[in-house]
Each structure stands twice: as structure tokens, then as C-alpha cells.
N, C-alpha and C positions, 0 to 999 in steps of 0.2 A: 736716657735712650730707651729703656725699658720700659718707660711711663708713657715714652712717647707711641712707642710701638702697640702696648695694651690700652692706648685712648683711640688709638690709631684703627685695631683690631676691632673695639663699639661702636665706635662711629661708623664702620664697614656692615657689621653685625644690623645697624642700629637702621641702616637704609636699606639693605637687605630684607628686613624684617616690612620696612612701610613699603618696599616695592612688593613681596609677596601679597601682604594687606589689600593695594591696590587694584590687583590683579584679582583676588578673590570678593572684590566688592563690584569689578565687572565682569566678573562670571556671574554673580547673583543677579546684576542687571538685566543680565542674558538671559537665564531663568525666569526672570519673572516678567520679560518680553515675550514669553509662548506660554507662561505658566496658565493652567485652567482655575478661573479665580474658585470654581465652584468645590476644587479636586485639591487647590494646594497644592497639586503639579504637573508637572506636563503630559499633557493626553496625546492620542493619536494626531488630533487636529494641529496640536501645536508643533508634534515631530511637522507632519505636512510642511508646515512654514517654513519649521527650522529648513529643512529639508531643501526649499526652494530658493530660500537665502544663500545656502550652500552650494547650492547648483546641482542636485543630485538627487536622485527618485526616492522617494521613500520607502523602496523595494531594494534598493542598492545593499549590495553585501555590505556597503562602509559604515551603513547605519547601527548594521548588527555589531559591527568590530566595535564602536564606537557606544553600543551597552556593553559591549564584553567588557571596556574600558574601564568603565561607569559600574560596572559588577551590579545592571541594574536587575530586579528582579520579576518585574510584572512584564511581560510584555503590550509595549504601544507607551506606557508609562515611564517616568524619568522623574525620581522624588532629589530635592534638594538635595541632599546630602549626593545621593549617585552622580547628580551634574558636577559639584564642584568635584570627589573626588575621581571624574575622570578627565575636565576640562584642565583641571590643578595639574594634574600629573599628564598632559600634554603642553602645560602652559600655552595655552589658548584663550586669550579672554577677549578675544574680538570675533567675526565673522572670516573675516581676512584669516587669521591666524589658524581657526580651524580649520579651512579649505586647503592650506597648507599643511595644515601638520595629520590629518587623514592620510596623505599621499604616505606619513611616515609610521602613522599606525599600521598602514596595510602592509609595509614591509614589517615591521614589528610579528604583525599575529601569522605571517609568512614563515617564520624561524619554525623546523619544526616540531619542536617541543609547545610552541605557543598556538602553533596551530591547532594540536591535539586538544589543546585546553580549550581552545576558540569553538572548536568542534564542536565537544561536548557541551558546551555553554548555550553553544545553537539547539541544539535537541532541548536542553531544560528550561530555556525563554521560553520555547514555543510552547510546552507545558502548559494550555488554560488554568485546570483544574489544580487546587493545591495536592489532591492524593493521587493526582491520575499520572501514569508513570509510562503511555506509549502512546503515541502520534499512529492520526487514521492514514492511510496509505496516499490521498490525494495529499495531505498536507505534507507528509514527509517527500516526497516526488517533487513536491517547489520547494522546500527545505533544501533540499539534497543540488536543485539547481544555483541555490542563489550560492553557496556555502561549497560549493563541490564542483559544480560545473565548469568553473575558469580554470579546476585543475587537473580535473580529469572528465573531460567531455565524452569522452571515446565511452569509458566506464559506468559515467553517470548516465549516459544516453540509452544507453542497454537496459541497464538496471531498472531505469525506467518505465520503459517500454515492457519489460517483464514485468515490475510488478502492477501493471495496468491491464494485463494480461490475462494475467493469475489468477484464482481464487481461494487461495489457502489462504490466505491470509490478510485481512481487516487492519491491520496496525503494524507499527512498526516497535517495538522495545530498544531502547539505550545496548544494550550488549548487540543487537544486530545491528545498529545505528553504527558503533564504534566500530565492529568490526569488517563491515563495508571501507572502513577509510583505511583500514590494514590490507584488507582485499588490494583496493587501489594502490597504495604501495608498494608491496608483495609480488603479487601477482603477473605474469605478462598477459600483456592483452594484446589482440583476441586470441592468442593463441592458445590460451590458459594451460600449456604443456607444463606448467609446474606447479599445478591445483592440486593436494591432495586431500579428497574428502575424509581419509583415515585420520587427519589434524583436527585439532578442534575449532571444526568451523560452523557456523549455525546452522539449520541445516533450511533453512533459506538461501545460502549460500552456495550450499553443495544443488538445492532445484534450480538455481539461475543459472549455475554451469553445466549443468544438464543439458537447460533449455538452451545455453549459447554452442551446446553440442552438435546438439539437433537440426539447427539451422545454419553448421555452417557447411 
């Protein structure tokens, strides 16, 4: 009985193992259907495809969740290794399967502990430069819509508009980045009666509520 149960327990083990295999031999398919033969991996052009395959803009926030997945590091870029482990760890190795399991990553990076992370992963993709450590104000302003605007439109909209506005400031830095998405949680809006600029707020922060002073 016990022999039968531990032949019983590899032969489970043992299919288990060639269905994994399977699935990780059509994710590489997948890959090397957009892969840029010149690059050894997926460029912009091949996201595009990917993209139109899936039914979804190449602008779409689920592209970005979907490197967060991938923990890919260039942006526009998807190297091997990044595809499988984030197709792997969605088990998705068809087109079908991914346009379904998107719908589950977006609740996934929705939790918010994982949002925060998703957040912050948005500001460091968009990073061209390997030393450059702030986003020019127009980029951060579409950043901030694709990645912020389905949750806080009221907020994002403003903020916007003020830093289009402004001229203090050329860039945006990771510590102002993060603390815009604390603002929007925090914060009420517009009434900002519970804003204290005495807190440690950036003080980009404490000029936009200035300026939503002014104008209301």
C-alpha cells in the first residue's frame, strides 16, 4: 500500500513536471513570435503586436502591470528570462489565456500593498537613463494618468493641471512621485480641510494646495 501510494505520488510528481515543461516551451513560442531577431528580445514593435493580439493599446495601464509581472527592466523591452517569469507565474502560455488572466492581474496589483509596489515600479521603468533618478514634468503628467487616473481622477486631474501650470519645477523625483499616491489616499478632496503642511510633505505638495486654495 505504501509503494503503491509513493509510485502513485511520481507518476503525479512526474506529469506535473511534463505539464509545467509544456507550458514553458509555449511561452518561449510566444516569445520568439514578437521576439526582434536583431535584439534577442522583444522591442517596442513586438509589444505593438503583442498588444493587438490581446486586444489592448499599447498605452493600456495592463501592459505596464504586466512588466511589473515580468519585474522587466528596460522599458519597451521584454528579455526572455522576464517573459517566462511572468507568463509562468500567471500560467498563461496561449493568447487566449493571457487576455484572461490580465483581467486577474489587475485585481492582483489593485490589493493595496501591491499597488504601492506597482506604483513605484511605474516611476523606475520609465527611468531611460541607467543614473537618472527624475521624470521631466510632461512625462510624469501621462505617467501619472495611465497609472493613477482610474483611481483618482479628481486628484490626478488637478495635479495635472498645476503642474502644467507652474514653473518651479522641470522634474518630478521618486519621493514626490510616492508621496502624491499618499496625498491621494490621505487626503479629502477638494476640500483638503485635513492638509497639514507642518507634516512632512514635499513642498510641491504644500504649492498645489496652495494653488487648489486659490482657485476655489
Amino acid at each position: 500500500m505504501v509503494r503503491s501510494n509513493a509510485y502513485s505520488g511520481m507518476r503525479t510528481l512526474g506529469a506535473t513536471s511534463k505539464a509545467v515543461s509544456k507550458e514553458m516551451e509555449r511561452i518561449d513560442q510566444l516569445f520568439h513570435a514578437y521576439m526582434d531577431k536583431s535584439l534577442g528580445m522583444v522591442g517596442p514593435e513586438g509589444i505593438e503586436s503583442f498588444c493587438l493580439d490581446v486586444g489592448i493599446d499599447h498605452t493600456d495601464v495592463r501592459i505596464l502591470m504586466l512588466a511589473w509581472k515580468m519585474q522587466a527592466e528596460k522599458q519597451g523591452y521584454f528579455t526572455l528570462d522576464e517573459w517566462r517569469r511572468g507568463l509562468s507565474a500567471l500560467h498563461a502560455d496561449t493568447i487566449l489565456k493571457i487576455r484572461k488572466r490580465l483581467q486577474e492581474l489587475e485585481k492582483e496589483v489593485m490589493r493595496p500593498t501591491n499597488f504601492l509596489d506597482f506604483y513605484v515600479y511605474a516611476f523606475c521603468y520609465s527611468l531611460a537613463e541607467e543614473k537618472q533618478k527624475n521624470i521631466d514634468i510632461e512625462s510624469a503628467c501621462e505617467l501619472l494618468t495611465v497609472v493613477l487616473g482610474f483611481r483618482f481622477p479628481l486628484q490626478v486631474g488637478k495635479f495635472i493641471e498645476y503642474l502644467k501650470s507652474q514653473n518651479d519645477y522641470k522634474v518630478i523625483n521618486l519621493d514626490q512621485w510616492t508621496s502624491f499616491l499618499r496625498f491621494c489616499n490621505e487626503i479629502n478632496f477638494p476640500s483638503l480641510d485635513n492638509y497639514d503642511a507642518e507634516l512632512a510633505w514635499p513642498l510641491i505638495l504644500d504649492n498645489f494646495v496652495e494653488w487648489m486654495r486659490e482657485k476655489l
